[in-house]
C-alpha positions in Angstrom: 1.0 -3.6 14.2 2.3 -3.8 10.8 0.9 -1.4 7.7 0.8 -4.6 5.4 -2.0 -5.4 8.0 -4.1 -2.7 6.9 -3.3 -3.3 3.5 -4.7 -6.7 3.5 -7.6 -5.6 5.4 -8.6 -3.0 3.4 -8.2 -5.1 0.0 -10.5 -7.1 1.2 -12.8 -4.0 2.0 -11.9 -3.0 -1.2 -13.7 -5.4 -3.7 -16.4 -3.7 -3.4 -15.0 -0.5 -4.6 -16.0 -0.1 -7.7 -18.9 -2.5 -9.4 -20.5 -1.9 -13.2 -22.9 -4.3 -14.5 -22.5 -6.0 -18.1 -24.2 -8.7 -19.9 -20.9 -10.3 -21.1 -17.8 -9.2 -19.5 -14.6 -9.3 -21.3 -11.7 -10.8 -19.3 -9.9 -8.6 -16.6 -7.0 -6.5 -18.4 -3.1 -7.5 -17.1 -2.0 -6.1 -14.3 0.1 -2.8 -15.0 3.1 -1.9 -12.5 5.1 1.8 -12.1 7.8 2.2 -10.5 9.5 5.1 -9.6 12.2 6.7 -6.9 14.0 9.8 -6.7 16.8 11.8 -4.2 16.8 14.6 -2.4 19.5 15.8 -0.4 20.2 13.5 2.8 17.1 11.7 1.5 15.2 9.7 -1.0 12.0 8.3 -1.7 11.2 4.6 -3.8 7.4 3.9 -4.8 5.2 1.2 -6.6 2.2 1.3 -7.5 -0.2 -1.6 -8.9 -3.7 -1.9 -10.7 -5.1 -5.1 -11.1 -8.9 -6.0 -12.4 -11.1 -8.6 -11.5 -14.3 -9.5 -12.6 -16.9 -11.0 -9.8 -18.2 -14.6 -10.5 -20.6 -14.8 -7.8 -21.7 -13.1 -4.8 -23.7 -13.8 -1.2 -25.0 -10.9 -0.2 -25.8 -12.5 3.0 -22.2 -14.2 4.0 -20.7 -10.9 2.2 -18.5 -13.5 0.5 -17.5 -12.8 -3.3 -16.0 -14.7 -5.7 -13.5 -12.9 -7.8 -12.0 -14.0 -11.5 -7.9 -12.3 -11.6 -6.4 -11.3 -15.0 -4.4 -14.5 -14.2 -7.9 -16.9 -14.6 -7.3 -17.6 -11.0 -10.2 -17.1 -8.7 -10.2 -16.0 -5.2 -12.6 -15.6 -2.3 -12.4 -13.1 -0.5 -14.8 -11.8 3.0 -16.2 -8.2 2.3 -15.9 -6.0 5.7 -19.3 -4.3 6.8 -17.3 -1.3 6.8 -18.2 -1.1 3.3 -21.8 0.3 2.4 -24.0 -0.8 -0.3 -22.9 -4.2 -1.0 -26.1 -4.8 -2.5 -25.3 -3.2 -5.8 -22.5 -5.6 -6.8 -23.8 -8.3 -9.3 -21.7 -11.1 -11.2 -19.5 -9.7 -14.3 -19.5 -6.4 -12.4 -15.6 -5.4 -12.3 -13.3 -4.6 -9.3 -10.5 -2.1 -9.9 -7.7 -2.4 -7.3 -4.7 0.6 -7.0 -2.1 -0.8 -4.4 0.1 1.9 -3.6 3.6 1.4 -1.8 6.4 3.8 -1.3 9.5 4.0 1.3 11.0 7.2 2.2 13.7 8.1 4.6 15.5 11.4 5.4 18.9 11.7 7.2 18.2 13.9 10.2 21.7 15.7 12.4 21.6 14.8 15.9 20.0 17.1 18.0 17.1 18.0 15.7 15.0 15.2 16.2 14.2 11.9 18.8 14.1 8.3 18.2 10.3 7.1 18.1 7.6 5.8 15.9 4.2 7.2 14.6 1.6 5.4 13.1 -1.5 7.1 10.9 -3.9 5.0 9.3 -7.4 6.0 7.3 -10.1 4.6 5.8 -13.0 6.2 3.4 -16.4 4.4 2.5 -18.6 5.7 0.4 -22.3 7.0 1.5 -25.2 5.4 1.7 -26.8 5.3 -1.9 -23.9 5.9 -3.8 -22.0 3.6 -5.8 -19.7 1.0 -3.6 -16.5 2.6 -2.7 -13.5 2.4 -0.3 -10.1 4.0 -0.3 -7.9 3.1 2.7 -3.8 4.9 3.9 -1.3 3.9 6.3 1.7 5.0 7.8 4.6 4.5 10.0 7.8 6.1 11.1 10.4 4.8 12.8 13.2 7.3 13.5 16.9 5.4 14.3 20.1 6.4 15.3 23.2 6.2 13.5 25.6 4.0 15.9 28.2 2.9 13.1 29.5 4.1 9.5 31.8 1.7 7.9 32.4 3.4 4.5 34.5 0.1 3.2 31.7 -1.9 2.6 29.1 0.9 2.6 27.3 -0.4 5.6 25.3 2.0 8.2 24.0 0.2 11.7 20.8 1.7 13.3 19.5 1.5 16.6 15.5 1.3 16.5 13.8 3.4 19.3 13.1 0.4 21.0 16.9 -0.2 21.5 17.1 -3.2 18.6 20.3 -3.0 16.0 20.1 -3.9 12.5 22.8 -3.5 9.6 21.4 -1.4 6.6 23.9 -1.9 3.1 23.8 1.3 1.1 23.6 0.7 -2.6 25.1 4.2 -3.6 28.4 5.2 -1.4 27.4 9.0 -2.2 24.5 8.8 0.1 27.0 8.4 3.2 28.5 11.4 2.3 28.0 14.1 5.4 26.5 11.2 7.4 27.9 10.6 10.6 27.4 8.2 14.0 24.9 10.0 16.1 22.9 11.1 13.3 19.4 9.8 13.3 17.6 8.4 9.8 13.9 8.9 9.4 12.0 6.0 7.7 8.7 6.3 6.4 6.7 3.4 5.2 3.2 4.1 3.4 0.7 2.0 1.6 -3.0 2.8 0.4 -5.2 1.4 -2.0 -8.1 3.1 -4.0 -10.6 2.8 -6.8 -11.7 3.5 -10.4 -14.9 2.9 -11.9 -14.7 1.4 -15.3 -17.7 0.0 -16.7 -17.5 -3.5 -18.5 -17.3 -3.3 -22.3 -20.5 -4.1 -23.4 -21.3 -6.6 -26.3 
């Protein structure tokens, strides 16, 4: 399992997130991007997150299939999950707000304090029964690897995954090997989500 899996599964759920009728919607504002990352001490954290708008063009209720205009003028369609309750108040020119949030972490860990492994935590909201459509969706995984080489020439680390598999990681800042040493084990944390906003169409 892969958390991009969820992701793309609950995009999907998502379209239905948010819906506001208009009589004349305006086209789908760009999409806006932040980007952000910071450092702690044996650690640091990079995260992106995304908004994008669409406007529905058409809708079957009964296939759950919608037909969504991007901020691009592309259209896409796209398979709404039953997971997601009251369907039946989207209409065309209603808009769809997606948040797609992404973020990497990892955390130098001394040997000793911690075993190789992986967890996995994924969840996913809907809203009730008679309320406006909604969906917000997490998941994450860990993957703790040991340390089994530090070549500080050329500022590469190589890990050994918990299932035994070796991969060679290049360090972009030479600080950040500072202290580290083989037999240390590096926590990596993966984590997307996405989530809504209701914005109501501009009317005319």
């Amino acid at each position: 399992m892969t958390t991009r899996t969820l992701l793309i599964g609950a995009t999907a759920l998502a379209i239905a997130l948010q819906a506001c009728a208009s009589r004349k919607p305006a086209p789908p504002p760009p999409p806006t991007v932040s980007v952000s990352s910071s450092r702690t001490e044996g650690g640091g954290m990079a995260e992106e997150t995304v908004t994008v708008t669409a406007t529905v063009q058409s809708i079957d209720h009964q296939t759950r299939m919608v037909t969504l205009l991007g901020p691009d003028g592309d259209t896409r369609r796209v398979h709404v999950s039953d997971d997601v309750k009251n369907l039946d108040q989207v209409k065309k020119g209603d808009l769809v707000t997606l948040v797609l949030y992404e973020a990497i972490a990892y955390q130098v860990r001394k040997k000793g304090t911690t075993e190789p492994g992986i967890a996995e935590a994924a969840d996913v909201a809907t809203a009730p029964y008679g309320a406006r459509p909604g969906m917000a969706g997490a998941s994450a995984v860990t993957i703790t690897a040991t340390i089994v080489s530090v070549d500080r020439h050329t500022n590469t680390v190589k890990l050994k995954g918990p299932e035994g598999n070796v991969v060679s990681v290049k360090v972009s800042d030479p600080t950040r090997l500072e202290g580290v040493a083989v037999g240390d084990l590096v926590e990596i944390t993966y984590t997307e989500a996405v989530a809504v906003a209701v914005t109501p169409a501009p009317k005319s």
